[in-house]
N, C-alpha and C positions, 0 to 999 in steps of 0.2 A: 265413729265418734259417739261417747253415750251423753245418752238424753237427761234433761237437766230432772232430776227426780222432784216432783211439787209436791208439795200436801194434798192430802187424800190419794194415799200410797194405792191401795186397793185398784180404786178406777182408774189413777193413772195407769199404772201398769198396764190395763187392759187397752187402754187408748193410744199406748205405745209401741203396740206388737206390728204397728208398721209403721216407715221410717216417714212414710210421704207425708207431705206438705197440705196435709188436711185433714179436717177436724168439725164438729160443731164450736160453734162459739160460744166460749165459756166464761163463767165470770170466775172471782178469784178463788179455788178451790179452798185457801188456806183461809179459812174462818176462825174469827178469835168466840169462842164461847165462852164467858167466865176465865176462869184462866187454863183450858185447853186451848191447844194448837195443835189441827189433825195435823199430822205429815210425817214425811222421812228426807232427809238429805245424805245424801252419798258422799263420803269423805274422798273414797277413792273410786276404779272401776269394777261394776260390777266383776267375779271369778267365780266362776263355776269350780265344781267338787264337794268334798265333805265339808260343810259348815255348821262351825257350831252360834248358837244364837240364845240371848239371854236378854234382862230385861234390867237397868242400872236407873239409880238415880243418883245424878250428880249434880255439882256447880261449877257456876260457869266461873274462871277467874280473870276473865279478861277478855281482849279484841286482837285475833290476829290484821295485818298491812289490810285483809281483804273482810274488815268488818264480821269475820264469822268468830263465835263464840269458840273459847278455846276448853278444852275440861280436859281433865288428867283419867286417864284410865290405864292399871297395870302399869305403870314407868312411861306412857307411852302418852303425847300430848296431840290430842284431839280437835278438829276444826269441825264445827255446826253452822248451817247461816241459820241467821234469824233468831240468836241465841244471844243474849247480853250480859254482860258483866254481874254478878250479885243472884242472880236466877238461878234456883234449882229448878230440874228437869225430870223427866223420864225418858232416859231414850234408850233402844233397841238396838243391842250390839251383835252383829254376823260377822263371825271371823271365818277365814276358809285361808288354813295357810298364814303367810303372814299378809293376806290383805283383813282389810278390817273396814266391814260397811257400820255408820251408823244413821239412825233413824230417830227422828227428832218424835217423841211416841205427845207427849205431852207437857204445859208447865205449870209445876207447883206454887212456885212462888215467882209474879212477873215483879221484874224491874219497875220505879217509879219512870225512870226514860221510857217504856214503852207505851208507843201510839196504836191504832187502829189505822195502818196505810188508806191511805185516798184514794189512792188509784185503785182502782174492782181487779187489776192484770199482774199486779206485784209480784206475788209469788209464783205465777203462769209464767211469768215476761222473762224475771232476771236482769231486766236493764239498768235498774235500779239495784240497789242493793241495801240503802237507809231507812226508807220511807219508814219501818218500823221503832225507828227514835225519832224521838222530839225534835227540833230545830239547836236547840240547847247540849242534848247527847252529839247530834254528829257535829255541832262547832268541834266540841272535848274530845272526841276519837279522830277528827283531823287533826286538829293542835299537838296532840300527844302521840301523832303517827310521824309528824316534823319532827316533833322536839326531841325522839326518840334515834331517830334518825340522823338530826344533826345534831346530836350531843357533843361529838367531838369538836365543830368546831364551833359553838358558842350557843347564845339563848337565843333562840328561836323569835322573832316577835310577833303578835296578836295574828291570829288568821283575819283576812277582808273578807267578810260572809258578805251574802246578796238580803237586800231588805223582802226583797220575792222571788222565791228561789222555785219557779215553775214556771213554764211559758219560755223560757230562755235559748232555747237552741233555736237556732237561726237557719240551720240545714236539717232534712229530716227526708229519711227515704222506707218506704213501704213495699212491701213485697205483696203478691197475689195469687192465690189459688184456690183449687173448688174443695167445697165441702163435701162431705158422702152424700149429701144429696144433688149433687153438681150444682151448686150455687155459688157462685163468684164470692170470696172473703177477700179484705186486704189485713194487711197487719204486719207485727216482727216475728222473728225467728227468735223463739225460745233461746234462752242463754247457753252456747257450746252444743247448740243442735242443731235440723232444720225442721223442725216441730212447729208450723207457721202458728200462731197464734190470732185469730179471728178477736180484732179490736175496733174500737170509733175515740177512741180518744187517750192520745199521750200525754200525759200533765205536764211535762217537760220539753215537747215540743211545742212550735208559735201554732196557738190555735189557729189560725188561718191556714196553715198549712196542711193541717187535717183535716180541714174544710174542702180544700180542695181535692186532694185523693179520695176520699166519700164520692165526692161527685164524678170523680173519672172512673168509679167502682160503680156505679151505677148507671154511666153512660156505657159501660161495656157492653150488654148486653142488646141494646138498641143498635151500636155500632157490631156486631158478631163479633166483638172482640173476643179472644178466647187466653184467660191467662198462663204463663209458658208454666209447665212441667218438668222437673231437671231428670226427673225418672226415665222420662218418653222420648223428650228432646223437641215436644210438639208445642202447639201453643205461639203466643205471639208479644204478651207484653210482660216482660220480668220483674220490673220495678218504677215505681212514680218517683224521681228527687224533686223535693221543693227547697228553693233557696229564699230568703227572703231577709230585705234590706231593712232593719229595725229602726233605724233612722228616715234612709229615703220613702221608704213602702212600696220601694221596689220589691216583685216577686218574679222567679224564675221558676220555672218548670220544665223538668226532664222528662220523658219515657223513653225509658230504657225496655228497648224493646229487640226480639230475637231476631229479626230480617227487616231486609231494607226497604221490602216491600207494604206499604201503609194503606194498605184499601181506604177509601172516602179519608182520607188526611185533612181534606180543606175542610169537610164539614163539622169534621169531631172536632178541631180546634177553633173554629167559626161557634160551634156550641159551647166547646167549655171556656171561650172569650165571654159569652155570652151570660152564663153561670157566673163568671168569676173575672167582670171589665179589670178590677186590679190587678189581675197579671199580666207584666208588661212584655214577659218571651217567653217559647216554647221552644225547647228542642226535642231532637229524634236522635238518640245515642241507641246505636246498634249494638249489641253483645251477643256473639253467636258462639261465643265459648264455655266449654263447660268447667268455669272457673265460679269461684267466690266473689270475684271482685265484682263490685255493683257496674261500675260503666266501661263500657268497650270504646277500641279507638274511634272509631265513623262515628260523625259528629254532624247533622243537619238542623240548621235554624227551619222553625216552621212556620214563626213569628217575631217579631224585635228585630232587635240586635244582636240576642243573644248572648248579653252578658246583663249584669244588672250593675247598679253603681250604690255602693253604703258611706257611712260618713264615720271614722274613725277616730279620736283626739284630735280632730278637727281637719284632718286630711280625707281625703274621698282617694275611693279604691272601686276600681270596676273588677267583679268576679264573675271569673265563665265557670262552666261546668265542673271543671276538675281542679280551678284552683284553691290550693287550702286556704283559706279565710276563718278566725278563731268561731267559733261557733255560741259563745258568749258575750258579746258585746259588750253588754255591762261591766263585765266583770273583768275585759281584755282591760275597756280603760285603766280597770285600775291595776291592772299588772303592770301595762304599759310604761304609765307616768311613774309608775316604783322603779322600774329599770330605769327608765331615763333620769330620774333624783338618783338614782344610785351611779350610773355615770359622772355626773359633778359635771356635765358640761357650761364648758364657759364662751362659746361663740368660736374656739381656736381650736379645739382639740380634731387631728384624725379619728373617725371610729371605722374600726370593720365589722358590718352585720352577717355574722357567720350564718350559713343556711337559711338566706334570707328571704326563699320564697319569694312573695308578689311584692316583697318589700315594705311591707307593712311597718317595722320596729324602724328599720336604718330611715325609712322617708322622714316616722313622726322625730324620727332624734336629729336630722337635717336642720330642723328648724332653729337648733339650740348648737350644734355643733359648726366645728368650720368645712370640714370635709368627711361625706361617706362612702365609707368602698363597701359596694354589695355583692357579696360573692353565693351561689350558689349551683347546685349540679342540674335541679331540672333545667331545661333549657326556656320550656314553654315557661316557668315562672320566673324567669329572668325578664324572658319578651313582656310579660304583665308589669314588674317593675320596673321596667324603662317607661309602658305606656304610663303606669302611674305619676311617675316622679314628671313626664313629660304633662299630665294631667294638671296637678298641681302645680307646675308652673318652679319645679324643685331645680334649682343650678347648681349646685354643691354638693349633687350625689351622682355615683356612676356604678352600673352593678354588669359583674361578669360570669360568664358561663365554666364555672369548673371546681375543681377540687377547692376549699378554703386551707384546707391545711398544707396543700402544696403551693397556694399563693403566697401563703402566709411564708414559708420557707424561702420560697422565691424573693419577696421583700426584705427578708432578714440579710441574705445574702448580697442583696442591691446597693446595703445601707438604709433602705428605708424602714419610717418608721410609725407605729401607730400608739396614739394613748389610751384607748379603747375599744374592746373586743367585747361585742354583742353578740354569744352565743344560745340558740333558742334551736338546739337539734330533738332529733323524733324519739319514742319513747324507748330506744334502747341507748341511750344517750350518746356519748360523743366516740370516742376511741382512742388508742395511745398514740397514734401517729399526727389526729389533729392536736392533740394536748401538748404534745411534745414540741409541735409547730409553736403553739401560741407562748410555749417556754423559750423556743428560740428567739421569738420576735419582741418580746419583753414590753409587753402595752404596761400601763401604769395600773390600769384597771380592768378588770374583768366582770362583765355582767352577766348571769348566765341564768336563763330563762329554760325552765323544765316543765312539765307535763310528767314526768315523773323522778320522784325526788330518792328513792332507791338507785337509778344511775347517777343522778346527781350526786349526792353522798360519795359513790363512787370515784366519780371522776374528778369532783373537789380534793377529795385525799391527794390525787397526782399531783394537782398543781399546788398542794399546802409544803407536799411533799420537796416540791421543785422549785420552792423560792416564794409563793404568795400567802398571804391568809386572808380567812375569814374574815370580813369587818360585818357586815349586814345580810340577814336570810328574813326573808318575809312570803309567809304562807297565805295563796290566794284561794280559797271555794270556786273554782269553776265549774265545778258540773255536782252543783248541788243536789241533794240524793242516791246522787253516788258514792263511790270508796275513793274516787281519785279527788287528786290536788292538785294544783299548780306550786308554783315555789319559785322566787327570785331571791338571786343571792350578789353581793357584793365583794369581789374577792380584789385583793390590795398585792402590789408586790413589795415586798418588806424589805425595807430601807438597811441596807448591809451595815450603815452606820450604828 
């Protein structure tokens, strides 16, 4: 996998020549001096061979989906991050073949949008990909990434930006390992690497939460904790999750750790009780695989209950370890109530919440509809949305374990019927076979909740295609600083009359 190339090419390079997960800790390489900007950014992957390399200045004309400045060189249109619209450059071109590196060398003229990022890790991190525009630039690069997108079927309305768009994420998980001088670090993995990156603070995560992993970073070596190695396979703790309830203040804490076995358990969580009284559970999620995925199955309470409880448009939602819960709170509400105004419920209507998860969308639309059918394939976030609905005290909703687009078939065939489909699937969006269901079963309306609006766009064409259209698309800021978007859309089935 290659490493995400930072500013101050030079020393990077040198700090790169081994893949492990350790590092001094560094603060943000890429420094703005006047209007330089050391660095280089890799368009494609490094290729060895003859390469030839020269030195261009160009401008930038625009923003590609993923925020990086786009410039024309040779017929051939080129991606830079950290590059803006209106900005002349210097950059460094190595072509070897038809791959073609470039390197972001300097800039001549900066953009009025350009900021000096806050965060010290920015151009280390990757996690980010904004921070270098104003509040005001990435509204206009998200708006015109929608409206770009849904052009075909109508205008786009206003993005819902966040009044405080940091501190926001609600779940946040940290990795751990030693420095060259064996000294415990915690931090993220560099952007499409695993280049751990030695940090103390995410601007984007609930500062409490990186309150707490500091101090489990620091109890490590009291306790012999030793953090896991994916090199060695040695070691013992992989990863801290922290979850934490913006509403309740409820906090949940995971370690994810490589064996079952927990030398002094009672006293390490007896202490970091003690550090940190507002955490309300602790677990022990085992991961003895040599995978990517942060948590493994084996799942031990070490304190609580083990799950925490948040307050959602006015429904409460108990979340354990693994179930997905939006990570913006803020900014769900207002996704939320746009999809449920875009339903048009009136107390009578069937809705189906397609991939309903813990039931989050179908519980809060219960309140306004007559009947919810909740369909989804995990099993465990089925079991969550029964305890929910059974939580809240909800009689008029019932959720089932399985395909949604063969239920939905199933009911069309039954004669039954529904007047609204609540679809909110993962970011490869839906597929022809669920689409094709929701065409057989002919709901009046279709709400469709995205995470990413290039399959959206997609899967809209089928069903414009097959009988519905566009009446309302409304673009949400969920994960501010970032390139991504939310997006809720209203889609109508068009009266043959």
């Amino acid at each position: 996998m290659n490493k995400r190339n930072n500013f101050g090419y030079k020393t990077q390079k040198k700090r790169n020549q081994s893949n492990k997960p350790y590092g001094k800790k560094r603060s943000a390489l890429a420094t703005q001096k006047g209007n330089k900007i050391q660095g280089k950014h890799s368009t494609i992957n490094k290729h060895r061979g003859n390469k030839k390399k020269e030195t261009l200045e160009v401008t930038c004309t625009g923003l590609s989906n993923e925020g990086k400045g786009i410039v024309q060189w040779e017929g051939k249109q080129l991606e830079i991050e950290h590059l803006l619209p209106g900005e002349t450059a210097e950059i460094t071109m190595s072509t070897s073949g038809r791959y073609v590196n470039s390197e972001l060398k300097r800039i001549i003229t900066p953009s009025k949008d350009r900021v000096r990022p806050i965060c010290s890790y920015y151009y280390d991190c990757g996690g980010c990909q904004l921070q270098h525009m104003n509040e005001q630039a990435q509204k206009r690069f998200k708006q015109d990434t929608i409206n770009k997108l849904m052009k075909p079927f109508g205008k786009p309305d206003p993005i819902l930006t966040m009044d405080h768009p940091y501190d926001y994420r609600n779940k946040s998980h940290t990795t751990f390992g030693l420095n060259r001088e064996r000294q415990i670090i915690g931090g993220l993995y560099a952007q499409n690497s695993h280049q751990l990156i030695s940090m103390d603070r995410c601007l984007i995560h609930d500062p409490k939460a990186d309150e707490i992993w500091k101090t489990i970073k620091d109890m490590m070596k009291s306790f012999k904790m030793q953090p896991f190695n994916e090199d060695t396979g040695r070691g013992f703790l992989r990863h801290v999750l922290v979850k934490v309830g913006k509403v309740s203040g409820e906090i949940m804490v995971v370690l994810v750790v490589a064996s079952p076995i927990f030398k002094g358990k009672n006293n390490f969580v007896k202490a970091l009780r003690k550090a940190h009284p507002e955490i309300t559970t602790i677990l022990m999620n085992v991961n003895n695989r040599d995978t990517s995925m942060v948590l493994g199955n084996q799942e031990k309470v070490l304190f609580g209950k083990g799950t925490i409880t948040d307050t959602l448009c006015g429904m409460k939602f108990d979340i354990s370890a693994k179930s997905f819960y939006q990570i913006n709170p803020v900014q769900t509400e207002k996704l939320y109530s746009t999809a449920i105004e875009m339903a048009q419920l009136t107390g009578k209507e069937t809705v189906i919440d397609a991939y309903c998860g813990i039931g989050t969308i179908g519980l809060i639309a219960s309140q306004k509809a007559g009947k919810v059918i909740g369909v989804e394939l995990n099993k465990d976030a089925v079991r969550d949305a029964i305890h929910n609905s059974k939580c809240n005290g909800v009689k008029n909703a019932r959720f089932y374990q399985g395909d949604a687009g063969k239920f939905m078939v199933e009911m069309a065939a039954r004669g039954q019927k529904a007047d609204v489909v609540i679809m909110d699937p993962p970011r490869a969006g839906s597929d022809e076979a669920f689409l094709s269901s929701v065409v057989k079963l002919k709901p009046k309306r279709v709400v469709y909740v995205s995470c990413n609006p290039v399959t959206q766009a997609r899967d809209m064409k089928y069903l414009v295609q097959n009988g519905y259209e566009v009446k309302d698309i409304q673009p949400v800021d969920m994960f501010p600083q970032t390139v991504h978007v939310e997006c809720v859309s209203q889609i109508v089935l068009r009266d043959k009359n």
